[in-house]
Structure formats: structure tokens, C-alpha cells
C-alpha positions as MATLAB code, in Angstrom:
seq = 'XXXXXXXXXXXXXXXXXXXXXXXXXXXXXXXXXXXXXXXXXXXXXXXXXXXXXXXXXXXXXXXXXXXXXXXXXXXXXXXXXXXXXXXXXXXXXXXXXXXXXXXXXXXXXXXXXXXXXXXXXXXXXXXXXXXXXXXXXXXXXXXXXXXXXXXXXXXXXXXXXXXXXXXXXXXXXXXXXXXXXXXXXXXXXXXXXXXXXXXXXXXXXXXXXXXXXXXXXXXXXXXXXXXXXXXXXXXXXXXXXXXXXXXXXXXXXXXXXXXXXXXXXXXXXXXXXXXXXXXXXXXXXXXXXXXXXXXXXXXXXXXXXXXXXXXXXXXXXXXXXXXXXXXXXXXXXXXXXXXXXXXXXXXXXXXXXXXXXXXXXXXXXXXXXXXXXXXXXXXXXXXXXXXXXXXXXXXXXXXXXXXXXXX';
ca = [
    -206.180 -201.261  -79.163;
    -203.162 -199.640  -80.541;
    -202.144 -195.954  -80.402;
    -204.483 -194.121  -82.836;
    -203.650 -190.998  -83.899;
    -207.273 -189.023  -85.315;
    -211.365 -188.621  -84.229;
    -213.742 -190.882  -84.655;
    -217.445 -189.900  -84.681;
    -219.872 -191.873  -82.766;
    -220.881 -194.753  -83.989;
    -224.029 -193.852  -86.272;
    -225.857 -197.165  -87.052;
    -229.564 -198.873  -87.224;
    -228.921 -201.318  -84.933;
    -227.282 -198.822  -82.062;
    -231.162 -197.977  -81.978;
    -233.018 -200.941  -82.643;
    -232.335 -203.543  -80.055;
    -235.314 -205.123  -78.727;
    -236.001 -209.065  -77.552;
    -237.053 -210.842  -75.136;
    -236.640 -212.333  -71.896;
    -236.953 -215.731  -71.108;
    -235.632 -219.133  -70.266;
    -234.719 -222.085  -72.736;
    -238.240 -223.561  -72.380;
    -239.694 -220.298  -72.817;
    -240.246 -219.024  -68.805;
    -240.024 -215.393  -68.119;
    -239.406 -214.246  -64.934;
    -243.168 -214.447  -64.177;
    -243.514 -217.953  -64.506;
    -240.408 -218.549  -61.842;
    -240.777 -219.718  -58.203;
    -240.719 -217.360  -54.980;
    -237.231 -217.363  -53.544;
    -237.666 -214.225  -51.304;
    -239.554 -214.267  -48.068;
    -239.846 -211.215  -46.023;
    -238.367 -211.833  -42.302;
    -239.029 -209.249  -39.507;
    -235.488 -207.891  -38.287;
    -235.021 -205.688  -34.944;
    -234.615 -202.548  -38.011;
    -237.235 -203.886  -39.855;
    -238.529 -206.136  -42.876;
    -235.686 -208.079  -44.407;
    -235.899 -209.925  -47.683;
    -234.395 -213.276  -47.999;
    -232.783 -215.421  -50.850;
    -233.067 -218.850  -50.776;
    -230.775 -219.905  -53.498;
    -232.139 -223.292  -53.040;
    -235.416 -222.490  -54.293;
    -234.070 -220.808  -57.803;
    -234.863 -223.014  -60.090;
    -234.797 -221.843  -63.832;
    -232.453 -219.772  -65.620;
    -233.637 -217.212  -68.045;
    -231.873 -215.157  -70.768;
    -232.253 -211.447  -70.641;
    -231.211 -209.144  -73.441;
    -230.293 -205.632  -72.082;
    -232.373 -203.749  -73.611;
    -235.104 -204.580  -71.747;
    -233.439 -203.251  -68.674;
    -231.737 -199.582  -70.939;
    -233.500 -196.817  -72.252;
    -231.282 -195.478  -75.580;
    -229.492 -198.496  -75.494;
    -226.396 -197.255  -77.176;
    -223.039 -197.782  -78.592;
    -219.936 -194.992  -78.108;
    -216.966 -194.551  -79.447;
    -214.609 -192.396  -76.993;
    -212.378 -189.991  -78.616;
    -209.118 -190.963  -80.289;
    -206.905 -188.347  -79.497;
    -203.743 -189.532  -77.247;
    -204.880 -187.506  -74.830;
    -208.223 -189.200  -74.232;
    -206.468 -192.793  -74.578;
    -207.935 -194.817  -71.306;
    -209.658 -198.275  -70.482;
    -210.440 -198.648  -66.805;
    -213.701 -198.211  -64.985;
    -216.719 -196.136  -66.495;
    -219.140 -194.121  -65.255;
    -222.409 -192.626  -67.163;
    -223.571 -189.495  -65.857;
    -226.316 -188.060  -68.349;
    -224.650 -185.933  -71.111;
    -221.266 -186.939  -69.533;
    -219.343 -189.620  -68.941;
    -216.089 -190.364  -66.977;
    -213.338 -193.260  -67.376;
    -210.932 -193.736  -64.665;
    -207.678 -196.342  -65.939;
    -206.265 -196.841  -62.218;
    -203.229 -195.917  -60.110;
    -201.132 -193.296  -61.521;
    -204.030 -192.188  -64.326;
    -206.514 -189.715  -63.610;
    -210.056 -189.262  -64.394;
    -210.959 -188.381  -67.601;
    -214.220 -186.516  -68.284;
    -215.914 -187.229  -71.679;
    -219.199 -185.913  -73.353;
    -222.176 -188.432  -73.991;
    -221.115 -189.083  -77.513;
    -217.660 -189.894  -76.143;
    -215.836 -186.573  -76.893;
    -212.719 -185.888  -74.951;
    -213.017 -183.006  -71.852;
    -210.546 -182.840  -69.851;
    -208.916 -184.900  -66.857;
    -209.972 -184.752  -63.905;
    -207.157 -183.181  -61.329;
    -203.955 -184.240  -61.474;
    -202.037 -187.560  -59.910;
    -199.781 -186.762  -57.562;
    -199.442 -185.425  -53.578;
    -200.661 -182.010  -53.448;
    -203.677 -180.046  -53.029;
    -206.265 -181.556  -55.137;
    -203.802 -184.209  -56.475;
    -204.433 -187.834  -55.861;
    -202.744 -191.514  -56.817;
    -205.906 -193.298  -56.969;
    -209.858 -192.259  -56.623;
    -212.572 -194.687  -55.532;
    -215.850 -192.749  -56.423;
    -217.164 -189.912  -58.646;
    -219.972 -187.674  -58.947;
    -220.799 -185.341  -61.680;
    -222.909 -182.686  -60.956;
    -224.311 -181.247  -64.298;
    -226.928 -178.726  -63.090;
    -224.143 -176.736  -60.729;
    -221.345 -177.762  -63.227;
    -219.509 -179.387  -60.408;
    -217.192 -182.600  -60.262;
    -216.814 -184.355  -56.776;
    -214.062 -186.769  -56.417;
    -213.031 -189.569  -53.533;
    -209.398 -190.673  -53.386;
    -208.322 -193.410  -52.126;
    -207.188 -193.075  -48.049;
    -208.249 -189.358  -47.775;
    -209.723 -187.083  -45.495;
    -211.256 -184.548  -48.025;
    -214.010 -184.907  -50.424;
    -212.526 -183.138  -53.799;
    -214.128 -180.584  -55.687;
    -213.526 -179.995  -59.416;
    -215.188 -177.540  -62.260;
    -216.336 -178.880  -65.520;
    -212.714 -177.972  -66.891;
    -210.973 -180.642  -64.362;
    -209.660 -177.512  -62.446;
    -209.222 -178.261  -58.739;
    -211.730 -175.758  -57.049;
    -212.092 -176.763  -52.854;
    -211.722 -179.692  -50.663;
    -214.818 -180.824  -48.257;
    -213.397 -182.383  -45.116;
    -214.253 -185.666  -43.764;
    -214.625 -186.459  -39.831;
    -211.701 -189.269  -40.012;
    -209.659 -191.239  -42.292;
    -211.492 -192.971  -45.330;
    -209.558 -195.663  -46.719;
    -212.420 -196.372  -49.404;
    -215.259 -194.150  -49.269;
    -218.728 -193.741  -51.586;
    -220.464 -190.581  -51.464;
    -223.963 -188.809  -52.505;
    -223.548 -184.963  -52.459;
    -226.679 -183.067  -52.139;
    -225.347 -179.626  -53.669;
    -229.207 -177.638  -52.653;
    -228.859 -178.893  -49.180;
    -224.783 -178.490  -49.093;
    -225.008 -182.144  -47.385;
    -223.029 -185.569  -48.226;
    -223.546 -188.796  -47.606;
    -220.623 -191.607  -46.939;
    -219.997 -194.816  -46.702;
    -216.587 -196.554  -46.332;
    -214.805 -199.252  -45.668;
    -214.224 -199.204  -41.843;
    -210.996 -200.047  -40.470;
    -211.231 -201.711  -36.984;
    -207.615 -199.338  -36.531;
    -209.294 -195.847  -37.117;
    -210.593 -193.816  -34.389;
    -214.219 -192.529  -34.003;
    -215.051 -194.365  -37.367;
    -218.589 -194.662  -38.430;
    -219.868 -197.132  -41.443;
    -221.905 -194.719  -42.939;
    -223.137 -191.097  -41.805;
    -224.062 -187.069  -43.228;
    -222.428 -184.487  -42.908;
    -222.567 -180.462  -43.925;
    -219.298 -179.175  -46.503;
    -217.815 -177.969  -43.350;
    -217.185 -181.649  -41.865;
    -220.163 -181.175  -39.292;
    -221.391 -184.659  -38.595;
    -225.579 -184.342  -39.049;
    -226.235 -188.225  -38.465;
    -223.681 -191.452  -37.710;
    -223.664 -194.799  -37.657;
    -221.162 -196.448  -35.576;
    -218.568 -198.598  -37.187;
    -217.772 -200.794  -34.613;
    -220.026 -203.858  -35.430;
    -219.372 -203.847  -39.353;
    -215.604 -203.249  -38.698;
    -213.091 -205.116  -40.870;
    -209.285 -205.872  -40.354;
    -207.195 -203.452  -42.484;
    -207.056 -205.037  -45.429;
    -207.974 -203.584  -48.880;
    -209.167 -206.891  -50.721;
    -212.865 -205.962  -48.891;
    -214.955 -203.455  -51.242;
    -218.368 -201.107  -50.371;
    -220.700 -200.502  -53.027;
    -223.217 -197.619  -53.568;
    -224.548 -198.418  -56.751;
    -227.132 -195.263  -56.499;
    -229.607 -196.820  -59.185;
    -232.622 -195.812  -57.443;
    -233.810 -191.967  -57.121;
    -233.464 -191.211  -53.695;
    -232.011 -193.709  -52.043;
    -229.057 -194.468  -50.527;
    -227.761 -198.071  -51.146;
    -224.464 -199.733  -49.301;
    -222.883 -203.019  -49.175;
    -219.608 -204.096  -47.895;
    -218.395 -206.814  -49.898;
    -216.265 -209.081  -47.903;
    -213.616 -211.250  -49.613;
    -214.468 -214.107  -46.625;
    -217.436 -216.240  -46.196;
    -220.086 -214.286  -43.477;
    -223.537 -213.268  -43.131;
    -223.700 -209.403  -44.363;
    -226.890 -207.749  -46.079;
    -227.354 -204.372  -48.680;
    -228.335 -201.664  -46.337;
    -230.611 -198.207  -46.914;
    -229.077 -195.694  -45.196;
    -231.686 -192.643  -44.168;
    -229.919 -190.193  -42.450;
    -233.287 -188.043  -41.917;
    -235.115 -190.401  -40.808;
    -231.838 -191.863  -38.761;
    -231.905 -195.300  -39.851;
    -229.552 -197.267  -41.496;
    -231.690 -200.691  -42.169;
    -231.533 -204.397  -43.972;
    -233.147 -204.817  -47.202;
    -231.538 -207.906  -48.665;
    -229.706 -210.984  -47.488;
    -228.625 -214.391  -49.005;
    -229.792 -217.472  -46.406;
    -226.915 -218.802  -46.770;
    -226.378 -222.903  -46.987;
    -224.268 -225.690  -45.379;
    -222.062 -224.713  -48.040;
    -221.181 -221.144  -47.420;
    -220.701 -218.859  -50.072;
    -219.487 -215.285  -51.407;
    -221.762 -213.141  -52.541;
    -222.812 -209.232  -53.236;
    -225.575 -207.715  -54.110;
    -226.895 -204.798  -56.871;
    -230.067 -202.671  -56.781;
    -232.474 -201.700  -59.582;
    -235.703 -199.821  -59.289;
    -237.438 -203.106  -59.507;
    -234.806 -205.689  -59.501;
    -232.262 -206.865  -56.952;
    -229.188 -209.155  -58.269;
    -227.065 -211.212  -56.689;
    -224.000 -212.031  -57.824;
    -222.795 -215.706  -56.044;
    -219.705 -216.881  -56.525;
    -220.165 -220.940  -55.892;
    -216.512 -222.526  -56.466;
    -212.846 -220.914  -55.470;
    -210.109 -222.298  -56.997;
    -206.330 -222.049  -56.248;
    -203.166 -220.931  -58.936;
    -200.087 -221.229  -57.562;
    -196.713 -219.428  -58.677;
    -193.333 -219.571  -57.486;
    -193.952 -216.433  -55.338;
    -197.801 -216.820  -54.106;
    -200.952 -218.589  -54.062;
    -203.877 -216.882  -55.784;
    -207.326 -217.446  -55.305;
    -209.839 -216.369  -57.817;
    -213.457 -217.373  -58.896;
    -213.856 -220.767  -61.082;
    -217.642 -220.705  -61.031;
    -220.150 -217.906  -60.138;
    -223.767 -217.068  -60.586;
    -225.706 -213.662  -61.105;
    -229.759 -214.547  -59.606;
    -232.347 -211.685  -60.511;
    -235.211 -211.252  -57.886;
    -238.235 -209.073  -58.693;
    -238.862 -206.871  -55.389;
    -242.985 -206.811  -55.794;
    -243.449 -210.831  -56.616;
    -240.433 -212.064  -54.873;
    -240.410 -214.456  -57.755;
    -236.827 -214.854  -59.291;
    -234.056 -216.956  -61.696;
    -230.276 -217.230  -62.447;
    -229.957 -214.861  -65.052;
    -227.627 -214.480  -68.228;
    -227.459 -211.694  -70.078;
    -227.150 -210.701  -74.060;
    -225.606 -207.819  -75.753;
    -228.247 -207.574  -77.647;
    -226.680 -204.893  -80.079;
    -224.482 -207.410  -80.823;
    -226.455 -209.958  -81.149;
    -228.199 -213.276  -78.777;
    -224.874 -215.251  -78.095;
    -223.010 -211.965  -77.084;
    -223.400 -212.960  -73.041;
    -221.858 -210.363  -70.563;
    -221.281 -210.285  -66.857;
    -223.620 -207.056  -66.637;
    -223.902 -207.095  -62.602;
    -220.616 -204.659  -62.134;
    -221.562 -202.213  -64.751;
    -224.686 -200.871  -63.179;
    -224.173 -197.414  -61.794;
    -225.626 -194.140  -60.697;
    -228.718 -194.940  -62.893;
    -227.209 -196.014  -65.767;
    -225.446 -198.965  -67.633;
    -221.815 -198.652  -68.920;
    -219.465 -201.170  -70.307;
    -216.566 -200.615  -72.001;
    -214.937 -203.107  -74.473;
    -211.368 -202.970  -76.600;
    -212.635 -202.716  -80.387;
    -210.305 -205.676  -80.820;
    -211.827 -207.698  -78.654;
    -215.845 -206.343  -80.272;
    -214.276 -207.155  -83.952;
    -213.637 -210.979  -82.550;
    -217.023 -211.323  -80.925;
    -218.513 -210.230  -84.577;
    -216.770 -212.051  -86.327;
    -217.075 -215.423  -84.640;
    -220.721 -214.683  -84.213;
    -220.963 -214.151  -88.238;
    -218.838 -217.363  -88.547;
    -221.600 -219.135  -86.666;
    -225.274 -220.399  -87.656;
    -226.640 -218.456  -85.071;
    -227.706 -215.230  -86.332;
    -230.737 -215.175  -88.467;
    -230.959 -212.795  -92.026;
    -231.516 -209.795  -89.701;
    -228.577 -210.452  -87.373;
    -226.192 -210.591  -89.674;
    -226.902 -207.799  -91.941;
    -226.964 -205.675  -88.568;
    -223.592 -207.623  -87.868;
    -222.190 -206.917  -91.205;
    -222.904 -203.177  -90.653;
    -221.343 -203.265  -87.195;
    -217.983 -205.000  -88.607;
    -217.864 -202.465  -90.972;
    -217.522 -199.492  -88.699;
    -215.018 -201.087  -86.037;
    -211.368 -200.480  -86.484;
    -209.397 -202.303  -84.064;
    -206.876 -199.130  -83.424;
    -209.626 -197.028  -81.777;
    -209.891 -196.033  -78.292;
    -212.562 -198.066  -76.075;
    -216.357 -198.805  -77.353;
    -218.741 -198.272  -74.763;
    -222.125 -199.696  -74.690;
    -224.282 -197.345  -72.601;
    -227.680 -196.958  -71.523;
    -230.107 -195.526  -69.048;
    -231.540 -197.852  -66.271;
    -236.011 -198.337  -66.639;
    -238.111 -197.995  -63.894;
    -241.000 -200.849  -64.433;
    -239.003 -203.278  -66.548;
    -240.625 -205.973  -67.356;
    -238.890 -209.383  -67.523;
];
């Protein structure tokens, strides 16, 4: 992606519309005809579901539009302004792209329009070097913001003007959040530091920093060390998911936390096997995935030793049969070879992956170089070359998250 220098409109083509396919393995299994791998185990909180990774058998191929309503393709804006590539959030008409340390947020429209940023980097009031989570708040035309190692919750307006800051109880080295503007309540989770006083895991509070419910972080406390992540993926209405994602081997679980109802409770664990492994987990209205990573391998430099994943796994479980697969998924607005690791770009109900044109034009092009695609394919690929020029800013392939997907 170089520098570009004018607007692009959104993408306008057939096939940004007419994905469709099916799910299924290379003998022609859907998900239906897999085994069981969950069983339900009682747990001092409550039912607990179970992977046995053993017991996953079959792999199936699953093209994303089965999972995406208005499975789409954006173009973001072009001006220099709006130039960014980092992590990407769908929020219904808006979107927001956030590059990393020393870039701020950048708010776009749906069709990939340029806003505004989002604050400012830097030290003062509203001002921050790196954020961890982001809510956009259409209805009271709010922006919430969590920086990294902060004790305030950010507010923004729709302009990227800082407006207030909600206090937090303690420190939050890496925090998730659900604000409930009608109620004036949020919900946290973070990453807790075995160093930080009073710490919960997870709890509600009121805007003025008035702790409504806690849970205590002294039994999922971690050393200080940033390499861990927490996830709140916030993919089902009404529910608050969290994981902490440990960069060791140990038994953890995805958690509901109901702050009403006071519980914070097990949903999902991996039975883990003589052979331990790392894994985290993702929640859909009917799915849960797993992503497993099976094999570590070392690199080493002249300064350090890095570790990093050699082999890994994503396994899809259907909550109501239990019955599940390793799954692989397909662009399938590209076309049926164009796999993707789709676990980390599920989100706050929607789907959002964001790709260099450069890179898009290669896929494309190899894929037209191919015998793969039939007549169809590559007339829809043909079209797509057309329309990508390599000096735009980032594509984004977007879509809304179904409730009662069938796989």
C-alpha cells in the first residue's frame, strides 16, 4: 500500500453481494454429520462444557458467508489523513481502525469514509499512547475508549472530541468494557496483576467509580507481564463474555460474567491431554471456537530467543448438539481457496478483516492463474481485479454475525 493521494468509492460489485456456498468437509460432512466432542460436567458454579479434542474427528470447510449477514467488501478512505492498518472494529454504520502505539483511533463510516480520530496520543487529559478496547455508542452519539494502564474509562463525541473521563476502582493494565449508557453502568474485565491492590477480575460499576458487583482477582491473578491477553468478544446480545488468554500451558475456561445476578460462571473448557496445549476460545450465538495452538517452535537471533506458533488449529463446536470439527474457513468473495484465520476477527457482533490491496491483488491473481475457479469464479474474479489498485488504503471485508447459522 503506498501513499495515495485521492477517494475511492466503495467497492460497488455483484459479487460483494452474492456470496453464498456451502459448508462441509472433503467427503461431503457438514457439521451435522460430526461426532459429539462436548459433554456437559457439573462445576461448583454450574454446568461446564467440555472439549475433547481427541474426539474431533473431521475437518470441514466453511465459507463465511454462512456465518455474515451483508457479507461485504470496503474500501476505507484514501485521504492521508485516514491512512491506517491495525486492528478493526465494526460497529453498525461505523467502523473504527486502531494502527498501534503512537496512532490513534480513527473513526470511519460503514462505507469506509474518513471521520475523525479518536483523541489524541499523548499524556494529557483524554490523551493516550495506546488503547486496548472501544465502544461506539451510535444511539447517544458517544465514543468510549480504554487505554492501555489507566484508571479512567474515556469518553469521546462522534467528532473524536474528548468529552469526560469515568473512573475506575484501581489500576487496569488491560481492560475490556460493556457500557450500559440507559443504566449509566459498565462492565470490566482486565488483566489482573498479582502487584495491584484491591484488584478484581471482572466487576460493575456506576460512571462515578461506585463498585455495584466484584469479583475478586486473587485466584485468576497473573505475574506482571503483558504477553497474557483478556478477550470480550461481545458477539452475543446480552451477554458478557471473558477469557484470559495465558501465553503458558494451564487449565483456564471462557467465563459469563452476570453482575445482576452476581455470578461470574464457566461455560467452556478444553480437557486438556498428556500433551498440554495453548488454547483460547471465541463465542457466537450458536457456535463456540477454539483456537489450539498444537506445536511451538523456537527462532533464535543474536539478541533473543523467540517463540511463536508452527502449527495451530481453529475447532467449531455447535452449543445445542455438542457435535463439532476442525474448521477452515473461505473468503468466499474471493473465491473457495481464499482460506483465512477468521477466529481473531470476530467482534462486538460483527466480522471485520482488513487486508493491504497488494496483498488482495496477489490472492486474485494466483487464484485466476489456477484451475480452481469454475466460469463463475473467474468472471467474478476478473471483475474484482479490475477494481483493486494496489496504492489504496486497506480493504475490509465486513459483515454482520447470524443468529441460527446453519453449518
Amino acid at each position: 500500500m503506498k501513499t495515495p493521494t485521492r477517494l475511492f468509492p466503495l467497492l460497488g460489485l455483484a459479487l460483494v453481494l452474492g456470496a453464498c456456498g456451502g459448508s462441509s468437509s472433503p467427503d461431503g460432512k457438514t457439521l451435522a454429520d460430526c461426532p459429539e466432542v462436548l459433554t456437559v460436567e457439573n462445576s461448583p458454579s454450574g454446568p461446564v462444557s467440555v472439549l475433547h479434542i481427541d474426539r474431533v474427528k473431521d475437518t470441514i470447510d466453511v465459507p463465511l458467508s454462512k456465518l455474515l449477514d451483508d457479507f461485504r467488501l470496503v474500501k476505507l478512505d484514501n485521504r492521508e489523513e485516514a491512512l491506517s492498518y491495525g486492528s478493526t472494529t465494526c460497529h453498525g454504520n461505523y467502523i473504527t481502525v486502531h494502527g498501534g502505539m503512537g496512532e490513534p483511533y480513527r473513526l470511519f463510516d460503514k462505507n469506509g469514509r474518513y471521520l475523525c480520530n479518536i483523541g489524541h496520543i499523548g499524556q494529557g487529559p483524554g490523551e493516550y499512547q495506546f488503547a486496548y478496547d472501544i465502544q461506539v455508542d451510535e444511539k447517544d452519539r458517544q465514543i468510549y475508549l480504554m487505554p492501555w494502564q489507566t484508571t479512567n474509562l474515556f469518553v469521546y463525541n462522534m467528532q473524536g472530541e474528548y468529552q469526560r473521563s469515568i473512573p475506575l476502582p484501581t489500576l487496569v493494565p488491560k481492560g475490556v468494557f460493556t457500557v450500559d449508557p440507559e443504566k449509566q453502568t459498565v462492565t470490566v474485565g482486565m488483566l489482573p496483576f498479582n502487584n495491584i491492590e484491591g484488584a478484581s477480575v471482572v466487576w460493575q460499576q456506576d460512571f462515578k467509580s461506585n463498585v455495584l458487583h466484584r469479583v475478586d482477582a486473587a485466584p485468576y491473578s497473573v505475574m506482571p507481564d503483558y504477553s497474557n491477553e483478556i478477550a470480550n468478544t461481545d458477539n452475543v446480545p446480552g451477554t458478557f463474555d471473558f477469557t484470559i488468554q495465558y501465553w503458558e500451558v494451564k487449565t483456564d475456561t471462557l467465563f459469563h460474567y452476570q453482575p445482576e445476578q452476581k455470578r461470574f460462571t464457566p461455560v467452556l473448557t478444553l480437557q486438556l491431554p498428556d500433551e498440554k496445549m495453548i488454547h483460547s476460545y471465541l463465542e457466537l450465538p450458536d457456535h463456540y471456537l477454539m483456537d489450539v495452538i498444537l506445536q511451538l517452535q523456537q527462532r533464535k537471533t543474536d539478541h533473543s530467543t523467540q517463540i511463536f506458533p508452527s502449527r495451530r488449529v481453529c475447532v467449531i463446536m455447535d452449543k445445542h448438539t455438542r457435535k463439532g470439527a476442525f474448521v477452515r474457513f473461505y473468503n468466499d468473495l474471493i473465491g473457495p481457496s481464499a482460506t483465512i484465520d477468521a477466529f481473531f476477527y470476530f467482534k462486538s457482533g460483527y466480522f471485520a478483516y482488513g487486508i493491504d490491496p497488494g496483498d488482495l491483488l496477489v490472492q486474485v491473481e494466483e487464484l485466476l492463474a489456477s484451475s480452481k475457479p469454475d466460469d463463475k469464479e473467474r468472471t467474478r474474479l476478473k471483475e474484482l481485479k479490475s477494481a483493486i489498485n494496489p496504492d489504496d488504503n486497506t480493504y475490509l471485508f465486513v459483515g454482520e454475525i447470524k443468529s441460527n447459522a446453519q453449518l
